[in-house]
Structures are given as structure tokens and as C-alpha cells.
N, C-alpha and C positions, 0 to 999 in steps of 0.2 A: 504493500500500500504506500511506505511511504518514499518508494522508487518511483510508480507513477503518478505519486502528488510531486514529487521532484521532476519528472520528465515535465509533467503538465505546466508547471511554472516556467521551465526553462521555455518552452512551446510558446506558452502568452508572451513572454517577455520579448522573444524573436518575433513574436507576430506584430506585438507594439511598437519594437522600433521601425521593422517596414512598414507597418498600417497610417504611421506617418510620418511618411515618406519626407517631405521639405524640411519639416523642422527638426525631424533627426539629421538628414544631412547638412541643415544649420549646425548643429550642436556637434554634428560627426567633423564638419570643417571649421568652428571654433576649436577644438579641444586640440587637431592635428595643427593648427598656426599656434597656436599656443605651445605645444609641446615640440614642435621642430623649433621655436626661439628656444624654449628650458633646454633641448638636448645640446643648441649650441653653443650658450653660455655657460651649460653645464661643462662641454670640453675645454672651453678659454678657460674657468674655472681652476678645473685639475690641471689643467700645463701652467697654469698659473701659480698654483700651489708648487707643483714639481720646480719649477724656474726658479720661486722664494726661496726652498730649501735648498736648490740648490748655489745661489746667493749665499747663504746662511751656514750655510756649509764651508764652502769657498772660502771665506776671507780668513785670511793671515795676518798674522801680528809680522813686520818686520822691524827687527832689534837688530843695529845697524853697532857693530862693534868699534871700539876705538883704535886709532892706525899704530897708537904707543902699546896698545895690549900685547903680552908676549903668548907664547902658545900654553902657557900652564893657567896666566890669565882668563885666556878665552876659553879654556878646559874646565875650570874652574863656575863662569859666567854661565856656563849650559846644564850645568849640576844646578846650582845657583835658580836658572830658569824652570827647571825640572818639577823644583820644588815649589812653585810660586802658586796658590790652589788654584784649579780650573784651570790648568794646564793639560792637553792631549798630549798633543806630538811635539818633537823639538829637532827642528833638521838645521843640521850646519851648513854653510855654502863659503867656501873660503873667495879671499880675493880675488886667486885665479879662476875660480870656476864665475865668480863673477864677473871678470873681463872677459872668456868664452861666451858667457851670456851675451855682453854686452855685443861682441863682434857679430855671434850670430844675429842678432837683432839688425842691425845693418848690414847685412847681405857681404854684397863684394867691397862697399866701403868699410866693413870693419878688418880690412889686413892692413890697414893704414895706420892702425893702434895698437899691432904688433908690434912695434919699436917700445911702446911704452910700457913691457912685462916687468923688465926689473923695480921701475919707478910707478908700480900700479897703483894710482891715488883711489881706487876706490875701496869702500870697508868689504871687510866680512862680514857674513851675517848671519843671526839665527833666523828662521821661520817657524813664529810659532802661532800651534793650530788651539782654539779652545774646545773644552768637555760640552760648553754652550755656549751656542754662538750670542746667547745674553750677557754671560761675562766677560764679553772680548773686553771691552773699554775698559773692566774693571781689572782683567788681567796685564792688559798694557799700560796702566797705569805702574800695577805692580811692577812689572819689567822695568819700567823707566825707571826705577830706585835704584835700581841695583848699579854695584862698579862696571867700572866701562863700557856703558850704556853710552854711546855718541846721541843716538837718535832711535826712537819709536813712532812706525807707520802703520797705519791701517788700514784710512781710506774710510773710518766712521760717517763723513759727511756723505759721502756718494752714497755708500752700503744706504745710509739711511732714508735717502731720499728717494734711489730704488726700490724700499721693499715697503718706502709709504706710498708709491706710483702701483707698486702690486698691490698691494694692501684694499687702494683705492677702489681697485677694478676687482677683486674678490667681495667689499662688500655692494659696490655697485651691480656686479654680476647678483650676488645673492638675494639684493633688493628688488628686483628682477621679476627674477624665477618667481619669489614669492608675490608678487603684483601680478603675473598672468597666470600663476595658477589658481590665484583666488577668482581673477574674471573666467577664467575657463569653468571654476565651479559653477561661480554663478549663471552663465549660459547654460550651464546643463541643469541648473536648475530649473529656470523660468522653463526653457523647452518642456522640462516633465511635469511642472505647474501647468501648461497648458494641453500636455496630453492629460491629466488628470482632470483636469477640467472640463475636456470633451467627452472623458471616461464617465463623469460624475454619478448618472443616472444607471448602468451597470452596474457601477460601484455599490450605489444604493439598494437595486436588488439583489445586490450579492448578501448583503448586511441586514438585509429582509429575510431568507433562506437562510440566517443563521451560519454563516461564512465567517471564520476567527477573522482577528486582525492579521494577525499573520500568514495567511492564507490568499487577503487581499495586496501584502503589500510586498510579499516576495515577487512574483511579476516584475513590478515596480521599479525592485532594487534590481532584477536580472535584466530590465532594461538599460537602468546607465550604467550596470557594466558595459555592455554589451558597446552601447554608445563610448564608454569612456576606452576601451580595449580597442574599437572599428577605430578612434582616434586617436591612438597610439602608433598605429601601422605601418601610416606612412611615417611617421618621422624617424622610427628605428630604422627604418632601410636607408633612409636619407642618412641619418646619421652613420650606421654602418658602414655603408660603400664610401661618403661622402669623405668621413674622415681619412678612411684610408688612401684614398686620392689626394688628400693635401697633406696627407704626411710624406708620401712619394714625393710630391710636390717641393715641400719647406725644408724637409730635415736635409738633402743634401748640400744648401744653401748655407744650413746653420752650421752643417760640418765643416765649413771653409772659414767659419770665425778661430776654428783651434781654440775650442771652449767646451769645458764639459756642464757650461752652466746652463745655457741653451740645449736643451735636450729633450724634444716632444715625447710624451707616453706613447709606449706602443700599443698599437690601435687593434691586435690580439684580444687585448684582455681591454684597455678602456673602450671601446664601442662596447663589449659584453657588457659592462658592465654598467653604463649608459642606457642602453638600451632594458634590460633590467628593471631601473628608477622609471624609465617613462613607460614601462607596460605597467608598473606596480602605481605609477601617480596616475596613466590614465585611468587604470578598475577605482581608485581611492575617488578620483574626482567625481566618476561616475557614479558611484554608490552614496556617495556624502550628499550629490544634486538630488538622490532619489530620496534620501532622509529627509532632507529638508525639505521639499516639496511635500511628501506627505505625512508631516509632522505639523506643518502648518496650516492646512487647507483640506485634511479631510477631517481631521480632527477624530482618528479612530484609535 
């Protein structure tokens, strides 16, 4: 019995959303505009978050050693550094590996600055990585106490004003998503206010006959699923395929920065899981529209 009270519900509720016809594909093409915006600001989003961390990650303390330090000094300075809290890693780079640097950075103009090995004016240095990338400032403060400390860089100003530029666009993205997915409810709601409105007088001999509440308003709800799931459809696919075309597209671009900060999600597993969010917000959106509609106005 209550296999074919279940088939039979599922049956009304398909039959409601074709039996009207316009205004379900009103509400079938509100929920799909709406959800192909969420699934795209959904992926700016997470490369957005991956780009932060990896910002946050990134940044190095440089502790730029003094040209008088001798090598038991400088031995000494990285022990020193070691110990400073909120200290990760700690990598040495001596002079020479810093004039290497330097040449290779200028191409064929750095064999100009081989002459200048013995008299290398530039320091050595530590790079040092923090446990959190919240304590950096408070770590290189630390460092800068210490003996033969010339100079401590970080780059706080930029770091910061990068990850308040990401920051920006993560809660601007998320204020968003939450603005069209409350209008997409609300569209699926009036839609099923107005199927129910047209339903009204069925409805009333159903509750003549002695028909539960529950009986009347499963239908109901198996129609905006139904509604909320048919407007999910397309945007997964769009999101699907569409991502992985502009990852093809971007990431060999971004790999010519020689940065591992820039590094799109792979579209594997985030369209999965994308796609996911908007099958599960369109059934959410479509059931919540049917709540409310018949919670309001039939008053059963």
C-alpha cells in the first residue's frame, strides 16, 4: 500500500508540473539562470580560495645577513632563527648562490657581473617560512632582534592588499549566490502558489473525502522537486564541460608566470563536486517553494 501511495504521489506531482506547462517552465528557467550564475561564482569562488592559500602559503620572511658576519656567526643566526616561535622552515642561501640568482635573472646580461665574484656586495640570507601565515609579521619582527640581522622583508603591504582584493571577491561572490538563490526560491514559490490556486477546489474535495494533510501535500512537494532538479540540469552540464574548457584554456597561460600561486582546481573532482551543490540547492529550493506555498494558503 504504501509503494502505490508512493508511486501515486510521484505520478500527481509529474503530472502537475506538465499540466502546467508555462509556468513551470517559468520557474524551470528561473531556477536554471539562477543556478548556472551560483555554479559560476561558485568556481571563481574555490580558485579563489585555492589562489588565497596559496598566497598565504607563499610568503617568506627574508632575513638578509650582515657582510661582517663570519661563518660561525651566520651558523649560529639560523639556530638563533630556529628557535624564534612560529617558525616552519629555515633555508640558507649564501652570497654566491645569490649572485647565481641574480645573473640568472638577467638572462645573457648577467655574465657581465661575473667579474664581480670575489667582491660580491650582496648578503646572504635566510628564508624563512611561518607555522601561520598569521604570524608572519609577528615572526619577523622576532627575527629582526636578533644579531646580524642587516634587514627583514616580507612584502606585508602587497601580501595584504592581495588577499583583501581576494577576500573582496569571496564575500562578494558569496553575497551573490545567497541573493539569487533566495529569488530562485521565491519564483518557485509564487509558481506553486499559483498552481495551488488553480488546484484549490480538488484540493477541497480531496479534504471532503477525508484525505490527511499529508496525502495532499506530498504531490506538492514532488513537484518542486521535480521543478527544482529539471532546473539544475542545465547548469551542471554547462558547468561541467564549460569548466573544463577554460581550464584547457587558462592554466597553460598561468604556467608561463613560473608560479605555483596561480594554480586552477582541477576540474576532475571540482565540477563533481559543483555540480553536487547545484543538484542538492536545486531539490532544496524546490521543496522549501512547495513548503511555503502550502503552508501559507491552504492552510491545512
Amino acid at each position: 500500500m504504501m509503494f502505490k501511495t508512493s508511486l501515486r504521489h510521484l505520478r500527481e506531482g509529474l503530472k502537475g508540473t506538465l499540466r502546467n506547462g508555462w509556468m513551470s517552465f517559468a520557474a524551470i528557467s528561473a531556477v536554471t539562470i539562477t543556478l548556472l550564475l551560483v555554479g559560476v561564482f561558485a568556481l571563481i569562488m574555490f580558485n579563489v580560495n585555492e589562489i588565497t592559500d596559496n598566497v598565504e602559503n607563499d610568503v617568506e620572511v627574508q632575513v638578509f645577513i650582515t657582510r661582517e658576519a663570519d661563518e660561525s656567526s651566520v651558523e649560529e643566526l639560523g639556530q638563533n632563527i630556529e628557535q624564534v616561535p612560529g617558525v616552519s622552515t629555515v633555508t640558507f642561501s649564501s652570497k654566491e648562490n645569490e649572485l647565481k640568482k641574480f645573473q640568472a635573472q638577467l638572462g645573457e646580461n648577467g655574465e657581465a657581473y661575473g667579474t664581480v665574484e670575489k667582491d660580491n656586495p650582496l648578503h646572504a640570507r635566510y628564508i624563512v617560512k611561518a607555522q601561520d601565515p598569521e604570524e608572519l609579521e609577528a615572526v619577523a619582527k622576532s627575527v629582526s632582534e636578533l644579531d646580524n640581522v642587516d634587514e627583514v622583508a616580507y612584502g606585508q603591504e602587497y601580501v595584504d592588499k592581495m588577499l583583501a582584493f581576494f577576500n573582496g571577491i569571496r564575500i562578494g561572490g558569496l553575497a551573490l549566490i545567497v541573493g539569487l538563490t533566495l529569488m530562485a526560491m521565491f519564483l518557485i514559490s509564487n509558481t506553486i502558489k499559483m498552481t495551488i490556486f488553480s488546484r484549490r477546489r480538488e484540493i477541497e474535495i480531496m479534504r471532503l473525502v477525508g484525505a490527511k494533510n499529508s496525502f495532499i501535500r506530498w504531490p506538492f512537494f514532488i513537484e518542486g522537486l521535480f521543478l527544482g532538479v529539471f532546473g539544475a540540469l542545465i547548469p551542471i552540464a554547462v558547468i561541467y564541460f564549460g569548466y573544463d574548457v577554460a581550464y584547457s584554456a587558462l592554466q597553460p597561460s598561468l604556467d608561463q608566470l613560473n608560479s605555483d600561486i596561480f594554480k586552477l582546481l582541477d576540474p576532475s573532482t571540482l565540477t563533481m563536486q559543483v555540480s553536487g551543490v547545484l543538484l542538492a540547492l536545486g531539490a532544496f529550493i524546490g521543496i522549501w517553494g512547495s513548503t511555503t506555498s502550502l503552508g501559507r494558503f491552504l492552510k491545512i
